[in-house]
MDAnalysis code that builds the backbone (N, CA, C; Angstrom):
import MDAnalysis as mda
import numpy as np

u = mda.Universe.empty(222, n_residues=74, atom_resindex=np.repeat(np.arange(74), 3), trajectory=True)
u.add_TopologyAttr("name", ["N", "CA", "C"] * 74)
u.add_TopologyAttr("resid", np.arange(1, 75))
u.add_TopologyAttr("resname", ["UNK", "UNK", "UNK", "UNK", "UNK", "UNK", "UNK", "UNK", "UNK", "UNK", "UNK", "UNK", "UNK", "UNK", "UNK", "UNK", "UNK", "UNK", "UNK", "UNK", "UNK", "UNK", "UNK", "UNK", "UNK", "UNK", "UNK", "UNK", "UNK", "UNK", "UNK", "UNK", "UNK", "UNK", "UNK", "UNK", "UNK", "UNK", "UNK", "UNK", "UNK", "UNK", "UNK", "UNK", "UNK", "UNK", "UNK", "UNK", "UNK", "UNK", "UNK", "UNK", "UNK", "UNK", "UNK", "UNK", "UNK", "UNK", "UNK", "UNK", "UNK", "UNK", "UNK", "UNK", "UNK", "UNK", "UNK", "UNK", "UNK", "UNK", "UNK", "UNK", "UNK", "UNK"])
u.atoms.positions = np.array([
    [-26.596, -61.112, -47.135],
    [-26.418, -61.438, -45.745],
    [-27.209, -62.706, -45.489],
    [-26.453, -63.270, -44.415],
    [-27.213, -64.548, -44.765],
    [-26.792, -65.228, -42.934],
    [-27.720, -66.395, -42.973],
    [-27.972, -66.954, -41.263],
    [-27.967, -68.240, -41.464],
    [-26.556, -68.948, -40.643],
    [-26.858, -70.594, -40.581],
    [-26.352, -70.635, -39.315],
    [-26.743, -72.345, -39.102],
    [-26.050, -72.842, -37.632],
    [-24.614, -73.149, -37.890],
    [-23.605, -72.830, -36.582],
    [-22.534, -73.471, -36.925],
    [-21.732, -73.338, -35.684],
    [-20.321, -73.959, -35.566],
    [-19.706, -74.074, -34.459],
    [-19.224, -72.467, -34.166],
    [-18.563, -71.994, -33.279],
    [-17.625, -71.273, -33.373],
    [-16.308, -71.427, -33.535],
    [-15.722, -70.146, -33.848],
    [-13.901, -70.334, -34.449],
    [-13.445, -70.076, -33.227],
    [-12.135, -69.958, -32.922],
    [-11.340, -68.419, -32.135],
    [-11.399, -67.335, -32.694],
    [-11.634, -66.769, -33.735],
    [-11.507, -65.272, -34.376],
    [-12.539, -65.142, -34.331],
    [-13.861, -65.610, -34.369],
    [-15.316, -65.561, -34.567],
    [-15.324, -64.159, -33.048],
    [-16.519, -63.222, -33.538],
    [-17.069, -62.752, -32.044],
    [-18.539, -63.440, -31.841],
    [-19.105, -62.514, -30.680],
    [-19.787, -63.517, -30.015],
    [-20.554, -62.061, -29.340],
    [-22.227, -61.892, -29.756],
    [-22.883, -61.308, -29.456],
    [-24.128, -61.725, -28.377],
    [-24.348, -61.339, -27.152],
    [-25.304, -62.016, -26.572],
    [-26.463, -60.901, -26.076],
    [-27.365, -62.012, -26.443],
    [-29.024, -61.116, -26.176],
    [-29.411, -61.963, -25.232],
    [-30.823, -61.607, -24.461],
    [-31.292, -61.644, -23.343],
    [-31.643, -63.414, -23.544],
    [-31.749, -63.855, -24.955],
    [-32.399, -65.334, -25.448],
    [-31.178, -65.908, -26.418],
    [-30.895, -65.295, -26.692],
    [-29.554, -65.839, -27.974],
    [-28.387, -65.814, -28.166],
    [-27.429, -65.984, -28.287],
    [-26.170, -65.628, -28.637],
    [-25.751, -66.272, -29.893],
    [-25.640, -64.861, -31.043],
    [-25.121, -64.787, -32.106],
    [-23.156, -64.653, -32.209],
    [-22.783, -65.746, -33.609],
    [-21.607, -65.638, -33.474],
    [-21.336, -65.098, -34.664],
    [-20.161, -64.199, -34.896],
    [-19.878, -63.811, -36.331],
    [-18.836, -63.890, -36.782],
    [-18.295, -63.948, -37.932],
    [-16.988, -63.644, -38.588],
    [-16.857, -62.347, -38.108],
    [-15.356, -61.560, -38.260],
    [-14.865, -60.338, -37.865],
    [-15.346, -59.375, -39.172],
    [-15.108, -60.227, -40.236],
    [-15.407, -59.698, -41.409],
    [-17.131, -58.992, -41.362],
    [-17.785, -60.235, -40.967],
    [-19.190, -59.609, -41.018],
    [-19.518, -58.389, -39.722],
    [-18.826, -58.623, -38.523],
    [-19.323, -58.263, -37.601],
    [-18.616, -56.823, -37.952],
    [-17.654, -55.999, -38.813],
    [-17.275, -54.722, -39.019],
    [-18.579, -54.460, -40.655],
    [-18.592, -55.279, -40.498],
    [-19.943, -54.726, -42.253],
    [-21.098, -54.443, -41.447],
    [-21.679, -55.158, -40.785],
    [-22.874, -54.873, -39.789],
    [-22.513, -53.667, -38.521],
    [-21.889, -53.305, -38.595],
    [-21.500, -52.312, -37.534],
    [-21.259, -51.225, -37.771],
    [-20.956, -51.000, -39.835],
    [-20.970, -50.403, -40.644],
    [-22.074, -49.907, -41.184],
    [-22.667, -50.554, -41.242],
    [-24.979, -50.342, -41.770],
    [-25.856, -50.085, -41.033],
    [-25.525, -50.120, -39.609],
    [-26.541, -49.657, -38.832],
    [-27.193, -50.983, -37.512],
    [-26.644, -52.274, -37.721],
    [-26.898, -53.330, -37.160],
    [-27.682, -54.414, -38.553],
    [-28.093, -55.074, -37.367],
    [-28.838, -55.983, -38.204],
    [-30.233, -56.393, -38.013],
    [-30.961, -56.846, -38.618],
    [-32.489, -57.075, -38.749],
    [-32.562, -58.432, -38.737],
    [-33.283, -58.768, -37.895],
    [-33.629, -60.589, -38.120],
    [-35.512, -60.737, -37.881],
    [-35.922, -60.716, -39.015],
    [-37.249, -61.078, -39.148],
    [-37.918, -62.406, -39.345],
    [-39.217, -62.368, -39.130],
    [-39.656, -63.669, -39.672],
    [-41.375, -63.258, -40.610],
    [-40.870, -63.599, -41.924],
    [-41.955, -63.072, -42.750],
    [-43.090, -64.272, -43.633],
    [-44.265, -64.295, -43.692],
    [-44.867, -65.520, -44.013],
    [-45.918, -64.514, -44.841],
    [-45.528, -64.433, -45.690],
    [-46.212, -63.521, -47.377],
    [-46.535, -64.267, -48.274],
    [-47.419, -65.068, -48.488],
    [-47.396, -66.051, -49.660],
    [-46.320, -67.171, -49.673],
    [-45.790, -66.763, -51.064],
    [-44.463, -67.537, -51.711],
    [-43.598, -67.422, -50.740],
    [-43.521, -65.927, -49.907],
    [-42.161, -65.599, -49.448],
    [-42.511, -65.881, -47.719],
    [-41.660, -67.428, -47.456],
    [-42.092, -67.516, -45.587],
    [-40.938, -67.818, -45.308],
    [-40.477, -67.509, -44.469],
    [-38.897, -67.600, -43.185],
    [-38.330, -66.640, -42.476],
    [-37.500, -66.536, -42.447],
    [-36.416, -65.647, -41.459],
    [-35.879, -64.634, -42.299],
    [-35.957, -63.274, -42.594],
    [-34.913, -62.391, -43.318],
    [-33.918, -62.169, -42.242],
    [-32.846, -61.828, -43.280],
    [-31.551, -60.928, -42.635],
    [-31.526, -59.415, -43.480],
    [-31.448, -59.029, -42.352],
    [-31.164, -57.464, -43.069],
    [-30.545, -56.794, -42.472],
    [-29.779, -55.631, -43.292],
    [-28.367, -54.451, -42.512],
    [-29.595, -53.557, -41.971],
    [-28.969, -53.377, -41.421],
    [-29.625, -51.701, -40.685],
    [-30.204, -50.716, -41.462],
    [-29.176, -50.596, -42.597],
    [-29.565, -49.940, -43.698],
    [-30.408, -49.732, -45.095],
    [-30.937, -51.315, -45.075],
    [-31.648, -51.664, -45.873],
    [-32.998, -51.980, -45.350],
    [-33.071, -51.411, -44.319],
    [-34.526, -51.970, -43.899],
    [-35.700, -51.604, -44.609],
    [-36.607, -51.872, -45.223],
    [-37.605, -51.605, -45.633],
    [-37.202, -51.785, -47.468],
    [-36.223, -51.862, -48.215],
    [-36.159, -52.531, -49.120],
    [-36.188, -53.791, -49.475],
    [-36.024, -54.171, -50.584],
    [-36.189, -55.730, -50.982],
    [-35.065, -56.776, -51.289],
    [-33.888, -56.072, -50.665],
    [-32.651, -56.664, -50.826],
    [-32.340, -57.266, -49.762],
    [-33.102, -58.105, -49.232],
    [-32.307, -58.352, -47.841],
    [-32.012, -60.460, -48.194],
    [-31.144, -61.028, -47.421],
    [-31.356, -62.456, -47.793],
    [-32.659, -62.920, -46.774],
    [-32.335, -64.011, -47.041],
    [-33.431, -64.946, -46.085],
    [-33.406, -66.489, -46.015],
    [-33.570, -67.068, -44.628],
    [-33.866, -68.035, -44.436],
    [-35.048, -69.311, -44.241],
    [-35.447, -69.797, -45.297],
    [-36.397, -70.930, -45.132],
    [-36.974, -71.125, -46.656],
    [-38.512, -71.229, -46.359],
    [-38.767, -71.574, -48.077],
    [-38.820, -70.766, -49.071],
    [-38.481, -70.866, -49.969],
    [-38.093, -70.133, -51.072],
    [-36.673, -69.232, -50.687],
    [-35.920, -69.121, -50.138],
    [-34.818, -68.936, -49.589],
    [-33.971, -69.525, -49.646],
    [-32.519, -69.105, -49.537],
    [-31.646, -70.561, -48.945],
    [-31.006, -69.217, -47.591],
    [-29.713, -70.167, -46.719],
    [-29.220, -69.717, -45.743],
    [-28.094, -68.920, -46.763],
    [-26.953, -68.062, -46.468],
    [-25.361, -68.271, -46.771],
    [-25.488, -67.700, -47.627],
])
């Protein structure tokens, strides 16, 4: 799972929070809706500093992607 900037489509949905509005593929937005939601952290552990993404379901394991250093987005 993974987090970049980008335009929106027409098929894209479109999630809004009190500060943000997230856009998704349909594809992702039935996988995440499937796991429990999603996790958006920001972790600064040593080696490991940026943004995770994580399913709902994986929270607290070590599989999640992430954004920034030592990371990539996508």
């Amino acid at each position: 799972m993974g987090m970049a900037l980008d335009e929106p489509k027409d098929e894209d949905l479109s999630v809004e929070t009190p500060h943000l509005t997230f856009i998704m593929a349909p594809d992702v937005e039935s996988l995440v809706s499937q796991s429990g939601g999603l996790v958006i952290d920001y972790v600064d552990d040593g080696m490991r500093k940026g943004y995770t993404v994580t399913l709902g379901n994986q929270v607290g394991s070590d599989d999640c992607g992430s954004c920034g250093e030592g990371g990539g987005c996508g």
